[in-house]
C-alpha positions in Angstrom: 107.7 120.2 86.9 106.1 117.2 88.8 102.6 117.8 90.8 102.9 117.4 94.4 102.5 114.5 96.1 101.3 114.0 99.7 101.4 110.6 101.7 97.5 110.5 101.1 97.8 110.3 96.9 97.8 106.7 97.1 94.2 106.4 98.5 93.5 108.4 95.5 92.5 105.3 93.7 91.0 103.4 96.7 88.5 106.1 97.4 87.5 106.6 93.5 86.9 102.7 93.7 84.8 102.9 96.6 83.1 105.7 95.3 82.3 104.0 92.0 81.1 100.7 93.7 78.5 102.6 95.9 76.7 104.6 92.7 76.8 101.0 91.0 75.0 99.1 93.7 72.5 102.2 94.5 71.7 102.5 90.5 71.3 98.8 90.8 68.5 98.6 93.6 66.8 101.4 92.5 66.4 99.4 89.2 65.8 96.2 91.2 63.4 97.7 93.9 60.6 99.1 91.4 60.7 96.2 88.9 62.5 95.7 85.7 59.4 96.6 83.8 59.6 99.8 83.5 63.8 100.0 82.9 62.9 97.1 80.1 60.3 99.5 78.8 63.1 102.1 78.3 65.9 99.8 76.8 62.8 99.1 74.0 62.6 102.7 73.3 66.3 103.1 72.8 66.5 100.3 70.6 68.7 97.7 73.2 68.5 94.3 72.0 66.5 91.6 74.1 65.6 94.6 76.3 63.3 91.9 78.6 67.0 90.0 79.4 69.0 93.5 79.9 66.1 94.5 82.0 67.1 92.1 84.4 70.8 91.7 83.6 71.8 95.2 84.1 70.4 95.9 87.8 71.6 92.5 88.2 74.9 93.5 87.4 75.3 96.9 89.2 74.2 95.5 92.5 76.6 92.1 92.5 78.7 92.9 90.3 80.8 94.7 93.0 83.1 92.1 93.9 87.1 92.4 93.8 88.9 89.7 92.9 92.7 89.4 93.4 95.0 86.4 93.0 92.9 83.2 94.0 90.4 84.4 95.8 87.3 86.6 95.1 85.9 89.3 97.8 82.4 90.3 98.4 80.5 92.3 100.7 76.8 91.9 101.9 74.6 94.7 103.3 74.5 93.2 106.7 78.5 93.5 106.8 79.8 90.1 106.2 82.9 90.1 104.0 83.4 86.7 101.9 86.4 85.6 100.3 85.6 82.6 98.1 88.8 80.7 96.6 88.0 80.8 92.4 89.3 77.8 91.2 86.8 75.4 93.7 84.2 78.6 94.7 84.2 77.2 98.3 84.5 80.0 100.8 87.6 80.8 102.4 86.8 82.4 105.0 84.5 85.7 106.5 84.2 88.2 108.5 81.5 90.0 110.4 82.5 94.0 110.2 79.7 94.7 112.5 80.8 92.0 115.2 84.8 92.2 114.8 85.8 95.8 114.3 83.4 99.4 116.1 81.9 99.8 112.8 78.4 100.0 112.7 78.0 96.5 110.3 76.4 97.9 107.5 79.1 97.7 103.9 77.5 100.0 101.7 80.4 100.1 98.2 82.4 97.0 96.8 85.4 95.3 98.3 88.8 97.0 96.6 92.1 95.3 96.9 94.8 97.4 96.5 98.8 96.9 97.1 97.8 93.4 98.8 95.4 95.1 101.4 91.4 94.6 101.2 89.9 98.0 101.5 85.9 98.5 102.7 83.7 101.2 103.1 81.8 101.2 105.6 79.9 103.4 108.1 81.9 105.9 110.2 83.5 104.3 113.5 82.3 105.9 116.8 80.2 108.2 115.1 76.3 108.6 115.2 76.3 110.2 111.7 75.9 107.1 109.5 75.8 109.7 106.7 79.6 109.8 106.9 81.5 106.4 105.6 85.3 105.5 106.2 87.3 102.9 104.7 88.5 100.1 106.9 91.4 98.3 106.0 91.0 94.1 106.7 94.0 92.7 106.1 97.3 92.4 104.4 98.4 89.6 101.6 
């Protein structure tokens, strides 16, 4: 017996990505916003080695690490809703775009670029909406 399928199962991974990317960044700033004293305090009580370095690698981590990178090129998002797609090989930026400025959504990029099936998905806040509780994935482009 095979489960059902629906023409929605593929976003299935995009929104678990999205999903993922947001908790990482938001553990991230809470760890950055209140100091990595007391998170390196912790890591010393649970035994982590060179807990002063994790202290500030970790948060570090979380918050930028949410970047997608797909053939040549490497895709971030800042919180003001610029998308940058910086080649690998030379780091030089490629090009960007301003979600806030070029598409109805409201500017702010709150979970990490994904790039799935040659498309770069991001999630943003909801388009023509006054709840910015509510987020929505916008679609950028295609390979």
């Amino acid at each position: 017996m095979t489960p059902p399928t629906s023409k929605y199962s593929a976003w299935a991974p995009v929104f678990l990505r999205v999903v993922m990317g947001y908790g990482f960044m938001i553990h991230g700033w809470a760890k950055l916003s209140r100091g990595p004293a007391g998170f390196e305090k912790l890591l010393t009580q649970l035994g982590i080695p060179f807990p002063h370095f994790s202290s500030w690698l970790v948060p570090l981590t979380e918050f930028f690490g949410g970047v997608a990178i797909a053939g040549e090129s490497v895709y971030a998002a800042d919180l003001n809703g610029v998308i940058h797609a910086i080649g690998l090989a030379d780091g030089k930026l490629q090009w960007k775009l301003d979600v806030g400025k070029q598409t109805k959504a409201l500017g702010n990029i709150y979970a990490s670029p994904v790039v799935d099936g040659g498309r770069l998905y991001i999630g943003t806040c909801n388009i023509d909406s006054q709840d910015a509780r509510k987020t929505v994935m916008i679609c950028v482009g295609e390979k």
